[in-house]
Structure formats: C-alpha cells, structure tokens
C-alpha positions in Angstrom: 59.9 129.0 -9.9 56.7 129.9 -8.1 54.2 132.1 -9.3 52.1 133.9 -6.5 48.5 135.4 -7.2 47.0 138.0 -4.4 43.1 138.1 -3.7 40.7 139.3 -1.1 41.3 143.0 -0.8 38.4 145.4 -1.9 37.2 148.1 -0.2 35.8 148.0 4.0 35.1 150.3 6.6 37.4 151.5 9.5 36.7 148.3 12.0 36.1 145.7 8.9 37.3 142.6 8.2 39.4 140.9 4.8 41.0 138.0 4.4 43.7 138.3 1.7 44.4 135.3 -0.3 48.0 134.3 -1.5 47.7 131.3 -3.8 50.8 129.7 -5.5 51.6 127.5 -8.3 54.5 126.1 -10.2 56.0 125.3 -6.4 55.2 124.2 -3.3 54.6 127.1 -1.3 55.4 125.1 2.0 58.9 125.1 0.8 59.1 128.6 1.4 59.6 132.0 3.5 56.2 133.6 2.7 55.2 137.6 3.9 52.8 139.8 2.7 53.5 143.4 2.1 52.1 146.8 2.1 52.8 149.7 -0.1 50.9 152.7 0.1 50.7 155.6 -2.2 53.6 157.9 -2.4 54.9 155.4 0.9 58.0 152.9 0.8 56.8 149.0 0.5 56.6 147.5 4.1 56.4 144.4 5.9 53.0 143.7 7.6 53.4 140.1 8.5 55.3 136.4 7.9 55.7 132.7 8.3 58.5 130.7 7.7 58.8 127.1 6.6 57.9 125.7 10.3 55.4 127.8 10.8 56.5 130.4 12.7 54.9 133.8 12.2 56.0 137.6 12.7 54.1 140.6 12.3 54.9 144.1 11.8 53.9 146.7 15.3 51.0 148.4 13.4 49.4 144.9 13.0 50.0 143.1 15.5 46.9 141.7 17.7 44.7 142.8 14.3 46.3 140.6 11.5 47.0 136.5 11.2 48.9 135.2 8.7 48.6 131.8 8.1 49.3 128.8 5.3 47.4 125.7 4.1 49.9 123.5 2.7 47.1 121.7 1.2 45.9 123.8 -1.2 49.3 125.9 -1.3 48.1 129.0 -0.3 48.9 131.6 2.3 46.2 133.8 4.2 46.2 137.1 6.1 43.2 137.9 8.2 43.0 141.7 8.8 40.5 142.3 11.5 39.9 146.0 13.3 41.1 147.4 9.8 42.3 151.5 10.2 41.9 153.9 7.5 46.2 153.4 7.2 45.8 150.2 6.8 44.9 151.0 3.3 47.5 150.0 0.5 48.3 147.7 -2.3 48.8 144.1 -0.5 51.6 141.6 -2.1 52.6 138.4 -0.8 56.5 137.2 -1.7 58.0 133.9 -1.3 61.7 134.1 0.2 61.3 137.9 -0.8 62.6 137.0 -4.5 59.0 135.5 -6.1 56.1 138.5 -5.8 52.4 138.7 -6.5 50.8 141.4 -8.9 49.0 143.0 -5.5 45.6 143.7 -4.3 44.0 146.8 -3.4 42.9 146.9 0.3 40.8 150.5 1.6 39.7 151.1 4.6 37.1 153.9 4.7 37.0 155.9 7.9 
C-alpha cells in the first residue's frame, strides 16, 4: 500500500501563497487517483482539487482559477499551488490516493 505524507501549509495572509506537498512511498504514486482535501473546523471534509493517472485535473468551484494541482512522477509526489488564498480557505489539507490511502493533514490559515 502507499503511504502519503502532507507538507507546506503554515500560516499566510488573505492574498498569500502555499504550495502543499503530497509525497508518497511504498507505491508509485503515478499509479494512482490523487486529490487533496479540505476539512475545516466543525465543517464536512471537501474536495478542493484532483488528477487522475493521465493527468487530468479537476478542481472544486471555490478554487478554481486560484489552485493547481499537479504531480512529479519523478520524485512521486503531488503538489497543490494555492495562490489568492481567502480567509475560508483555511483548513486542515489531506491528500488521498484513489480516496482509500490518506495523509495525516496539514494545517493551512489564511489570516484576513
């Protein structure tokens, strides 16, 4: 199975920029359905954004035009660049491979 390690969040103003890092082992990641998620307190987890095995990418309303997710097969991690971040963009930030293999999360504020 793969195991999936989150970095990159921290703490930004409203208008900031993070790139959230999504690093795998035990598997390659290329071999998989990978989207990050977003769960905010006392909120239901959410899509933000995704890529499938070909490359082709999806991304949740709020996000989209602000956030790229993208993968390096390479070095078998997935990236999500959150420019133009909002105060609601704040949350705890997973990534999950074919929604059955999760990270432990990273924290991602946005201060307004």
């Amino acid at each position: 199975q793969v195991q999936l390690v989150e970095s990159g969040g921290g703490l930004v103003q409203a208008g900031g920029s993070l790139k959230l890092s999504c690093a795998a082992s035990g598997r390659t990641l290329s071999n998989y359905e990978v989207g990050w998620f977003r769960q905010a307190p006392a909120k239901e987890r959410e899509f933000v954004a995704g890529i499938t095995r070909s490359g082709s990418t999806a991304y949740a309303n709020s996000v989209k035009g602000r956030f790229t997710i993208s993968r390096d097969s390479t070095k078998n991690m997935v990236y999500l660049r959150m420019n133009d971040l909002k105060p609601e963009d704040t949350a705890v930030y997973y990534c999950a491979a074919d929604n059955s293999y999760w990270g432990q999360g990273t924290q991602v504020t946005v201060s307004s």
